[in-house]
The first five atom37 places (N, CA, C, CB, O) and aatype in JSON, in Angstrom:
{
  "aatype": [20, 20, 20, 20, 20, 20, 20, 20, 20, 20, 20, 20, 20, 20, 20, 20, 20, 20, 20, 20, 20, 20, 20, 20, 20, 20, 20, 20, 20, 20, 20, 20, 20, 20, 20, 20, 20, 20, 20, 20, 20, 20, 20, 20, 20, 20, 20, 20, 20, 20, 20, 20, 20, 20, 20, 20, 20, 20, 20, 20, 20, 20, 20, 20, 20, 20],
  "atom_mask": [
    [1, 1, 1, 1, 1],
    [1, 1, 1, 1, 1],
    [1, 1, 1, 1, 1],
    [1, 1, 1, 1, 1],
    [1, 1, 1, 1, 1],
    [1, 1, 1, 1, 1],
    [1, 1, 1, 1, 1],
    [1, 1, 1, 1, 1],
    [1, 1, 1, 1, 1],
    [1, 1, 1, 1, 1],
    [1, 1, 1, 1, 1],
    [1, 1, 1, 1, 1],
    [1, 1, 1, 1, 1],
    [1, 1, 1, 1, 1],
    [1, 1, 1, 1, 1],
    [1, 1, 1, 1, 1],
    [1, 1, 1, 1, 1],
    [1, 1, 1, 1, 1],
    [1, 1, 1, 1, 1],
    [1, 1, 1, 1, 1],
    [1, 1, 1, 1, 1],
    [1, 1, 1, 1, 1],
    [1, 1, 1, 1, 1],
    [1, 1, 1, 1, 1],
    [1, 1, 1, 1, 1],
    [1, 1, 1, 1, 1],
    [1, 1, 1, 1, 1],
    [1, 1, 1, 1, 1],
    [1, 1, 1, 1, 1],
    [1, 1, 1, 1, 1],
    [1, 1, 1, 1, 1],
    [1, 1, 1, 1, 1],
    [1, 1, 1, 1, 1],
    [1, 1, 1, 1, 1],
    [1, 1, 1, 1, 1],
    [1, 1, 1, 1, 1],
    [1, 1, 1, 1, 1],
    [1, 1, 1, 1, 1],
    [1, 1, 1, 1, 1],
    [1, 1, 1, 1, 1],
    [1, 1, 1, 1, 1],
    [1, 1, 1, 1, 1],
    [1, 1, 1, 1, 1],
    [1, 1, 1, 1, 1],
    [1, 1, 1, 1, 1],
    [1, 1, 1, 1, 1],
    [1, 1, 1, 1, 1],
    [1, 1, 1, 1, 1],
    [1, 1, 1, 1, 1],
    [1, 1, 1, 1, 1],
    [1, 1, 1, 1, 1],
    [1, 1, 1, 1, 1],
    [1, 1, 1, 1, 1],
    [1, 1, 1, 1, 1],
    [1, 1, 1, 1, 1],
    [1, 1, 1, 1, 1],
    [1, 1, 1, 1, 1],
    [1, 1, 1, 1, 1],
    [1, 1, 1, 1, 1],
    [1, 1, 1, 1, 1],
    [1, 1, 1, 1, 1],
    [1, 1, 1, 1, 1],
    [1, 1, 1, 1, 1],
    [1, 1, 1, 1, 1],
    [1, 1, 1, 1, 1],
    [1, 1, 1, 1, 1]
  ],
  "atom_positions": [
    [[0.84, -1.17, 0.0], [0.0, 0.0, 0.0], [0.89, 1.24, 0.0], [-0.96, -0.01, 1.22], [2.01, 1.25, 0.52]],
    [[0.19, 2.56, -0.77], [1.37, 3.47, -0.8], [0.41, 4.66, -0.1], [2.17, 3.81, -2.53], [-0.78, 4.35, -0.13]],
    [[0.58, 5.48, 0.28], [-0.31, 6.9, 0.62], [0.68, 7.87, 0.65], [-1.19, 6.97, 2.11], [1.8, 7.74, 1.16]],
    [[0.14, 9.06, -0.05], [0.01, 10.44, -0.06], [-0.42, 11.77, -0.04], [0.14, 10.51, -0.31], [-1.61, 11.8, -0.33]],
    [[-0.04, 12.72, 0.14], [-0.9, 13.71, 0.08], [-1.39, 14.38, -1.65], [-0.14, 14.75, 1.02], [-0.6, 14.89, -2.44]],
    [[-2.65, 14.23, -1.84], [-2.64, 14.94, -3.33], [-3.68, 15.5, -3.37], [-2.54, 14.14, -4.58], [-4.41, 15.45, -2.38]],
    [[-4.03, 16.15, -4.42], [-4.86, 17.19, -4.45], [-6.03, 17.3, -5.61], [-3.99, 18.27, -4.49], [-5.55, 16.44, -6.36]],
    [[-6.86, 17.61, -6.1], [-7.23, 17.71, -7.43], [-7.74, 18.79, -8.08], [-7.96, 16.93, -7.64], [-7.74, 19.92, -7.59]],
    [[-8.18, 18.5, -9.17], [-8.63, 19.27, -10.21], [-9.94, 19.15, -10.97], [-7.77, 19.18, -11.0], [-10.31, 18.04, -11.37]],
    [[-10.69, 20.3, -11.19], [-11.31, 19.98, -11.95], [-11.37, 20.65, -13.18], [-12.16, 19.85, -11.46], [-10.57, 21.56, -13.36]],
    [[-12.52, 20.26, -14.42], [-12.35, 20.62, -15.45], [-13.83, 20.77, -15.83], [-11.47, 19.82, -16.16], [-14.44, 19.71, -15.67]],
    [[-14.63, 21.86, -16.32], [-16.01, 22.13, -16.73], [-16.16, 21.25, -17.93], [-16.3, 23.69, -17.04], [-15.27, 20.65, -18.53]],
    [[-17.85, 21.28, -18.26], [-17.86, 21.01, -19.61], [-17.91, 21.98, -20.57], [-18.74, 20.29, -19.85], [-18.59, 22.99, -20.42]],
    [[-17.12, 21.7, -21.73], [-16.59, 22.08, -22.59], [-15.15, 23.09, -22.78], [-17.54, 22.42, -22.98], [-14.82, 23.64, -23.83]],
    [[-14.41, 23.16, -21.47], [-13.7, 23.95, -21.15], [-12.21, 23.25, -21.26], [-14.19, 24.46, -19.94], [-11.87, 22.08, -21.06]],
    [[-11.65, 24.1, -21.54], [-9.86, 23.57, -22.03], [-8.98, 23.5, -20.72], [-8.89, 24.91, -23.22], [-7.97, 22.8, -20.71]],
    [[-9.34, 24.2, -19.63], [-8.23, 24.24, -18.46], [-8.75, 23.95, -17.58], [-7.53, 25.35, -18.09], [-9.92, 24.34, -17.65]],
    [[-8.43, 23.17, -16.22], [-8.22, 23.1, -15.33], [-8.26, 24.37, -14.44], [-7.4, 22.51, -15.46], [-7.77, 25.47, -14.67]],
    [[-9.25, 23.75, -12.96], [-9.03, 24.49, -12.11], [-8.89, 23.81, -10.84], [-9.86, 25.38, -12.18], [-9.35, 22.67, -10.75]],
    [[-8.15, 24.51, -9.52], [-7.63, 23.2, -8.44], [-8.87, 23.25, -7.4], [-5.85, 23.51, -7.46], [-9.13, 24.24, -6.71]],
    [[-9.52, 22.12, -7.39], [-10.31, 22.2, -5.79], [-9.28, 22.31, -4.41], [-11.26, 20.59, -5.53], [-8.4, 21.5, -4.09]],
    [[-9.61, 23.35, -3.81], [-8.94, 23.28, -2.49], [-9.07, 22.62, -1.66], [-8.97, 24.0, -1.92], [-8.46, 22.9, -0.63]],
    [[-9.83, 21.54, -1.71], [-10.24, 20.21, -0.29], [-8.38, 19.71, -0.69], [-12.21, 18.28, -0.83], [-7.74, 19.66, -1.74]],
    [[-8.11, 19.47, 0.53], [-6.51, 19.08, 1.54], [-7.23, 16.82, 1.08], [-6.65, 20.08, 4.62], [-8.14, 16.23, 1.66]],
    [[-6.62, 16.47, 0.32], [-6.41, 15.03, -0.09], [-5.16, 14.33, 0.53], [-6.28, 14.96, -1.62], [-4.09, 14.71, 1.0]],
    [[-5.93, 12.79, 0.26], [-4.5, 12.07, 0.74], [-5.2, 10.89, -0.8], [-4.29, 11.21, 3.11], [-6.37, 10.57, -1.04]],
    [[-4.06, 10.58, -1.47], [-4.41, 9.66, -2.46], [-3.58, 7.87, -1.9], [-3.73, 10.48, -4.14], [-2.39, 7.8, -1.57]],
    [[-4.5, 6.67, -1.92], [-4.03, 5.61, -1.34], [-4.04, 4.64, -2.78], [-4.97, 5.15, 0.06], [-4.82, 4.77, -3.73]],
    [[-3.26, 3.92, -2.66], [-3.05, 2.69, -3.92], [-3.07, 1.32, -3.22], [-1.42, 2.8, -4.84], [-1.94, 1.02, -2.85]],
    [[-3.85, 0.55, -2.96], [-3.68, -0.36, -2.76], [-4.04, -1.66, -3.26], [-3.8, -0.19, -2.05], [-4.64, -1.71, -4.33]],
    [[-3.72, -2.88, -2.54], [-3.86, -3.99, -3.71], [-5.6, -4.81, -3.13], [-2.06, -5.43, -3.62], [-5.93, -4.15, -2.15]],
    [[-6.3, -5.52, -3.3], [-7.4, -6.25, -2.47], [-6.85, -7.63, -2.18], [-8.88, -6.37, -3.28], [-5.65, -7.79, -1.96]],
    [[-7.82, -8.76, -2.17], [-7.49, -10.04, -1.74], [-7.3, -10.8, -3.54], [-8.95, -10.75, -0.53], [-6.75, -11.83, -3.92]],
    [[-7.96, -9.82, -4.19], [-7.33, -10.93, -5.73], [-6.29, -10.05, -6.2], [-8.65, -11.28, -7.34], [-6.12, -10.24, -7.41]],
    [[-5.24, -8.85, -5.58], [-4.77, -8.77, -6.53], [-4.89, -8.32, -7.21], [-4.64, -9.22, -6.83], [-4.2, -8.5, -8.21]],
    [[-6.44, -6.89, -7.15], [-6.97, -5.98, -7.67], [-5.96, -4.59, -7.32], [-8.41, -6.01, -7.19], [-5.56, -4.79, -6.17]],
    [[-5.46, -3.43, -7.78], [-5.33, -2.37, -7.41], [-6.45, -1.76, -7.64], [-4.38, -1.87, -7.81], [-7.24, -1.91, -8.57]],
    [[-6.49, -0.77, -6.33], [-7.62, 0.5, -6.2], [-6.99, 1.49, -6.06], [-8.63, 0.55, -5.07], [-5.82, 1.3, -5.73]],
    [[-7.39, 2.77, -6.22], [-6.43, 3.96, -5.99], [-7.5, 4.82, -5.11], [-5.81, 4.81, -7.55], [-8.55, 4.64, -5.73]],
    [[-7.69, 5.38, -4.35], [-8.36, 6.21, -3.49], [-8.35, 7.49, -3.06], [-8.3, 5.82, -2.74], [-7.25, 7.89, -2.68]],
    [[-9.3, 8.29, -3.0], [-8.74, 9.29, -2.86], [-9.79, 9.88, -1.47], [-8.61, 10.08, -4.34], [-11.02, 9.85, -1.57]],
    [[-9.28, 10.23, -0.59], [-10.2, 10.63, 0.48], [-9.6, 12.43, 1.16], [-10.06, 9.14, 1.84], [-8.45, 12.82, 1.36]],
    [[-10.79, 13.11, 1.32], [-10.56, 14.21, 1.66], [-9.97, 13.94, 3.1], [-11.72, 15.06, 1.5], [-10.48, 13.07, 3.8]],
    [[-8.86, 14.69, 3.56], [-8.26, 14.68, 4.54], [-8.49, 15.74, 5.36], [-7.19, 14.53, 4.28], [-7.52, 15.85, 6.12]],
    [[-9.48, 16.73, 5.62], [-10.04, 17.84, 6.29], [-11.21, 17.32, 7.32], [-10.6, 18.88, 5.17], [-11.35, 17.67, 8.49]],
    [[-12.12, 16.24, 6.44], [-13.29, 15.73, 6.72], [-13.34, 14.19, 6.89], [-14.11, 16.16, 5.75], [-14.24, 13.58, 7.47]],
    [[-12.23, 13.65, 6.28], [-11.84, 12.07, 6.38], [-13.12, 11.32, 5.55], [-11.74, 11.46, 8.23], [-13.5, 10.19, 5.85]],
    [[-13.67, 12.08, 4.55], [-14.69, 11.41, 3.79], [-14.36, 11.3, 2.51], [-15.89, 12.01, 3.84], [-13.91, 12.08, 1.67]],
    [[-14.82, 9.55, 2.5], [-14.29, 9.04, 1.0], [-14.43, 9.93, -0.12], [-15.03, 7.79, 0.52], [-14.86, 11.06, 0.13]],
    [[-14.12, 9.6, -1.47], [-14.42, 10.53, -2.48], [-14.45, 10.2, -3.64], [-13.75, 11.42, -2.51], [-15.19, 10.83, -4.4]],
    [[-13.57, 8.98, -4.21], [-13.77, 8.34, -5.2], [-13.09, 7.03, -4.82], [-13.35, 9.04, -6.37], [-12.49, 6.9, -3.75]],
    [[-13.2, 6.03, -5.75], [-12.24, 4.58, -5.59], [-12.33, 4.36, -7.15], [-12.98, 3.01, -4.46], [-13.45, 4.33, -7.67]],
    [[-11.27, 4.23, -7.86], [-10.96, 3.67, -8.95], [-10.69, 2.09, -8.96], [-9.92, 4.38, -9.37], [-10.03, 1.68, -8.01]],
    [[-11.01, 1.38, -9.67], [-10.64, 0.07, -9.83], [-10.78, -0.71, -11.01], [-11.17, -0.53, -9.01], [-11.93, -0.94, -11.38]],
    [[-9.89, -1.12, -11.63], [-9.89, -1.98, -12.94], [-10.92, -3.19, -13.37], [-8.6, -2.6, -12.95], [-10.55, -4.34, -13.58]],
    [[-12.85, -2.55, -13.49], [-13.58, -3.25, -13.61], [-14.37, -3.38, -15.21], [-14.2, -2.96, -12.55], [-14.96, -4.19, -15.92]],
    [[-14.01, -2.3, -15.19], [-15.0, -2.36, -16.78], [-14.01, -0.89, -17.65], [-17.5, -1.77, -16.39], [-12.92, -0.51, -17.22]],
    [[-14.51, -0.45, -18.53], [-13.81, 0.02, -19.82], [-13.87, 1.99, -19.7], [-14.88, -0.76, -21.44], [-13.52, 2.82, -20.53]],
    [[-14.4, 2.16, -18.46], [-15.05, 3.77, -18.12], [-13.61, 4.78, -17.93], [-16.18, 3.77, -16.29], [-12.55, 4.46, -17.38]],
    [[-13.81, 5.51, -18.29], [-12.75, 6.33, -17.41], [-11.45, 5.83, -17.92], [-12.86, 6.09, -15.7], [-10.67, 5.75, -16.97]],
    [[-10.89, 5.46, -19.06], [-9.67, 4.99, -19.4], [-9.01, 3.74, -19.2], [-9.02, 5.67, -19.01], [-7.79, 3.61, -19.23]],
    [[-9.88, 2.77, -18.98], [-9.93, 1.15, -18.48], [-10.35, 1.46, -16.93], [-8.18, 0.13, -18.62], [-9.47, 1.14, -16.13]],
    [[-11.16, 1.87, -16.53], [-11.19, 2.28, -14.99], [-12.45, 3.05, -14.43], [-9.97, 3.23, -14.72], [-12.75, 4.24, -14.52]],
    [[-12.98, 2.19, -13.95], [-14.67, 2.92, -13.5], [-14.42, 3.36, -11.96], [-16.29, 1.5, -13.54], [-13.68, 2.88, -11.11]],
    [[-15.27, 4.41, -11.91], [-15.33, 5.1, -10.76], [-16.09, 4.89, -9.85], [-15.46, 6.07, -10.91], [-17.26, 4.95, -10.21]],
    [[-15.91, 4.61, -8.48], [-17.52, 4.23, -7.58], [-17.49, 4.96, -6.69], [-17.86, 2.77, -6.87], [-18.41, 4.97, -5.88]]
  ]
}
């Protein structure tokens, strides 16, 4: 398992740039019991989840979001 502090971004629709959300992140990578990686990202202000990526279906660049 790896953890860090990271941060994100977002991006409107139809819009070319990036802008940074200020919620304080910690991003986690870890593996499950098959051997799955998940990547995580949980606000670290409020300690509430926020996304989980995981290699299930074709969304999001081989990578659906839950």
């Amino acid at each position: 398992m790896v953890e860090f502090k990271c941060g994100k971004m977002k991006k409107g629709d139809g819009e070319t740039r990036v802008t940074p959300d200020m919620r304080k992140g910690k991003l986690t990578v870890k593996a499950d019991q098959d051997q799955l990686m998940h990547v995580i990202w949980t606000n670290r202000e409020q300690g509430a989840f926020a996304f989980l990526l995981s290699p299930t279906s074709r969304q999001a660049g081989g990578f659906s979001c839950a």
